[in-house]
Each structure stands twice: as C-alpha cells, then as structure tokens.
Phi, psi and omega in degrees: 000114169268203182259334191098338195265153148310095209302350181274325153325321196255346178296325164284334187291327199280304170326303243249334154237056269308078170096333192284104191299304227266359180256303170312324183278334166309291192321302164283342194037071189198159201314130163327327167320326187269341204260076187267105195218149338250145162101021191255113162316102203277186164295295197257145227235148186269173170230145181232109169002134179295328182278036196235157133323112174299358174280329176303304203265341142308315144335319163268325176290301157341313164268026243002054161273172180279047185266182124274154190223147216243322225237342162293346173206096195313346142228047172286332238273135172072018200258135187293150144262142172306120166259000000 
C-alpha cells in the first residue's frame, strides 16, 4: 500500500509537527504505519538519484534509513533500464 505522497513530503509534515508521527497520519490520512519516525528501518532499501548529493543519503542512514546514493558509486552513474 503506498501513500500517493513523496517520502520527503511526510518527512517534512512528521517535521512540521515536531516529531509527531501519529498527527502526520491524520494529516495524510493513511495508516500510523506508514508514518515511521524516527530511526525506523523501512523494507525496502531506498536508492537515490545520481543528481542528489551523496550527503542527502548520509543524512539519511543517520536517521536510520536504508539508502543507497547512486552518486556513491561511480559506476552505477548513467547506467540504462532494462526494458
């Protein structure tokens, strides 16, 4: 089940009410579940755009997420999807 949202959207709203996960999901209105804060290790590991910064994904494993940085390995960068 996703949310329809951006993960940076609920990352600013979980922001925006200072830490309260259980407000964000009112807000968005979708299960306490989805709104995991802080330091919660999703399922799935994110991967980030070669145009993203590799600090956005320290930044992110710091609070404990699962990233990857695209821009972390230099010959992931430009790599085609299969189609």
């Amino acid at each position: 089940m996703g949310t329809g949202k951006d993960v940076w959207e609920i990352i600013a709203t979980v922001r925006d009410n200072d830490g309260d996960a259980a407000e964000t999901a009112r807000y968005f209105e979708i299960p306490l579940g989805l709104v995991r804060w802080p330091g919660c290790r999703q399922a799935v590991r994110l991967l980030l755009d070669e145009l993203l910064a590799p600090a956005v994904a320290r930044e992110l494993r710091e609070r404990g997420h699962d990233v990857l940085a695209i821009a972390d390995h230099p010959g992931w960068a430009a790599l085609s999807t299969p189609r």
